[in-house]
PASEDREN-28667 format. One line per 2 residues: number of its first residue (from 1); their letters; for each residue x, y, z of C-alpha. Coordinates in steps of 0.001 Angstrom, whole numbers, padded with zeros to 6 digits, m for minus. Layout:
# residues N
NUM) A) X/Y/Z | ...
END
This chain:
# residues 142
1) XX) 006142/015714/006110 | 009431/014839/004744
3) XX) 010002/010811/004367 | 011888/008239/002770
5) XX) 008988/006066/002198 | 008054/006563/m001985
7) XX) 004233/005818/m000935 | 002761/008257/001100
9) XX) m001457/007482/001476 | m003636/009928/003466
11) XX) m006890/008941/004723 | m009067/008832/007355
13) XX) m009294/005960/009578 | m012587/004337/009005
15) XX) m012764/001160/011579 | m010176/000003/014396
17) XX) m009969/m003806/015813 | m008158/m003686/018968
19) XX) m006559/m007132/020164 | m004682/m007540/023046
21) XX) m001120/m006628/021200 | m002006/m005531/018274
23) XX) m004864/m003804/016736 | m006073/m003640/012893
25) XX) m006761/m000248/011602 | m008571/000528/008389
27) XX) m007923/003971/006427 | m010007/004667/003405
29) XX) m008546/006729/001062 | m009434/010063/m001019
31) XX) m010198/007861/m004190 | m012148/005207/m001707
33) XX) m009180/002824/m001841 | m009130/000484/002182
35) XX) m006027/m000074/003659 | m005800/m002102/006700
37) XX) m002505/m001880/008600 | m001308/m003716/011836
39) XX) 000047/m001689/014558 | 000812/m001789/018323
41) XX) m001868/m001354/020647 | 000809/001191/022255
43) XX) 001405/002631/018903 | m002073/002880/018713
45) XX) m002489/004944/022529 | 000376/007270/021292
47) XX) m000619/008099/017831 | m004441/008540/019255
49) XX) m005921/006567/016422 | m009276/006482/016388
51) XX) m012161/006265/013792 | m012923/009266/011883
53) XX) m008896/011015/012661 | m006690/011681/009472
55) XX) m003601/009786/009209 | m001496/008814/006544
57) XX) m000063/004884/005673 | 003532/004600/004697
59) XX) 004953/002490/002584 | 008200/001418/000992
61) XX) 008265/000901/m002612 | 010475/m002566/m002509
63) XX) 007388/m003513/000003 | 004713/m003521/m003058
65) XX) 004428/m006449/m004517 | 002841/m006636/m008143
67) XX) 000934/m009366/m010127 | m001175/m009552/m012832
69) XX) m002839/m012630/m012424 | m003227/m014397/m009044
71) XX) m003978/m017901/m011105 | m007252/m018363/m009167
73) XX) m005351/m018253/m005598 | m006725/m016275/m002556
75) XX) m003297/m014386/m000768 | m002673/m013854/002719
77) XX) m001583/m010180/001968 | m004425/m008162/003461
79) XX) m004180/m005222/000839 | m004759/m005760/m002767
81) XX) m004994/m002774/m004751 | m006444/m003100/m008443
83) XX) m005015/m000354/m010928 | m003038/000170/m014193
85) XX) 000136/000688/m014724 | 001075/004362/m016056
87) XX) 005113/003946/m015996 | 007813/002156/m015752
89) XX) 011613/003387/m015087 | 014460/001062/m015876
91) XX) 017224/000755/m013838 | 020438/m001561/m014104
93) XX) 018878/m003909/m012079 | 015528/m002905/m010446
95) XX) 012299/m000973/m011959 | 010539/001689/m010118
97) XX) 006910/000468/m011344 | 003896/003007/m010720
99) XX) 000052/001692/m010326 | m002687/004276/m011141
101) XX) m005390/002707/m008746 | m009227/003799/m009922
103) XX) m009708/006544/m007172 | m006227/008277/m008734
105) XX) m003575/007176/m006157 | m000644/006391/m007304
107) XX) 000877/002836/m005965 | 005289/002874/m006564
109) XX) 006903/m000451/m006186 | 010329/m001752/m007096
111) XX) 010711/m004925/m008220 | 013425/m006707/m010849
113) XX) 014063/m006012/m014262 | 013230/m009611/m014922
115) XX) 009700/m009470/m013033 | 008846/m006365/m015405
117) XX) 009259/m008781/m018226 | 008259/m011985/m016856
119) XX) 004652/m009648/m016095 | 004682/m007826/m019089
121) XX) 004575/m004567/m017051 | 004087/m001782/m019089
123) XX) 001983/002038/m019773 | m001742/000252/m019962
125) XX) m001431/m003124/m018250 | m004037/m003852/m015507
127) XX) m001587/m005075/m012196 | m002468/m005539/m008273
129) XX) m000112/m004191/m005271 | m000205/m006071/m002485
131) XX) 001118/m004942/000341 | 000722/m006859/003903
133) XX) m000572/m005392/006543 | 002081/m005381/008774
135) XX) 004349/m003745/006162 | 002296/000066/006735
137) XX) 003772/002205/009011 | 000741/005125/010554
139) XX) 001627/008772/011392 | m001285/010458/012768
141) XX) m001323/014194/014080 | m001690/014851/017739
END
């Protein structure tokens, strides 16, 4: 699959919560990593999601958002991933920043030049992603 989207997770889906729109959908990752992801209940008919199916999460790198310290504050972003950071390429304006999460997925966000500094984001540095749950787009195979 050919896509836009810099993060590209395969998994298999592990639990589903269907609501009456929506329905919460849970891939776990080859390094163990959960995702949960919000999707359409019809999204979830036509893609024939259903525990135990492979599918893969997509994600935009500008959608990541990095910290390295949460100050003691719980987040309302359902997916916090814990990892390192193992590069960082400068742009004029934006940084492509890439998280090495413990399993060995890679995590790619973009964020400002100034947040890179204002984190201290650099090779070694222990960083989240967060990444909301309605920000993950599924692709399953028939």
């Amino acid at each position: 699959m050919k896509v836009s989207a810099r993060n590209v997770f395969e998994g298999k889906v592990t639990n589903v919560q269907p609501g009456a729109v929506n329905a919460e959908v849970e891939l776990t990752l080859g390094g163990g990593e959960k995702l949960v992801a919000v999707v359409t209940m019809a999204s979830l008919h036509n893609l024939s999601i259903n525990v135990g199916k492979d599918a893969v999460a997509l994600v935009k790198a500008p959608w990541v958002v990095l910290l390295t310290d949460a100050g003691g504050y719980k987040l309302s972003a359902r997916n916090a991933l814990e990892g390192e950071v193992v590069r960082v390429g400068d742009g004029a304006v934006n940084a492509e920043v890439v998280l090495k999460l413990a399993g060995g997925t890679e995590v790619y966000a973009i964020v400002t030049r100034e947040a890179v500094q204002e984190l201290g984001l650099a090779p070694g540095v222990k960083a989240t992603a967060l990444i909301k749950a309605s920000h993950i787009i599924l692709g399953a195979k028939p």
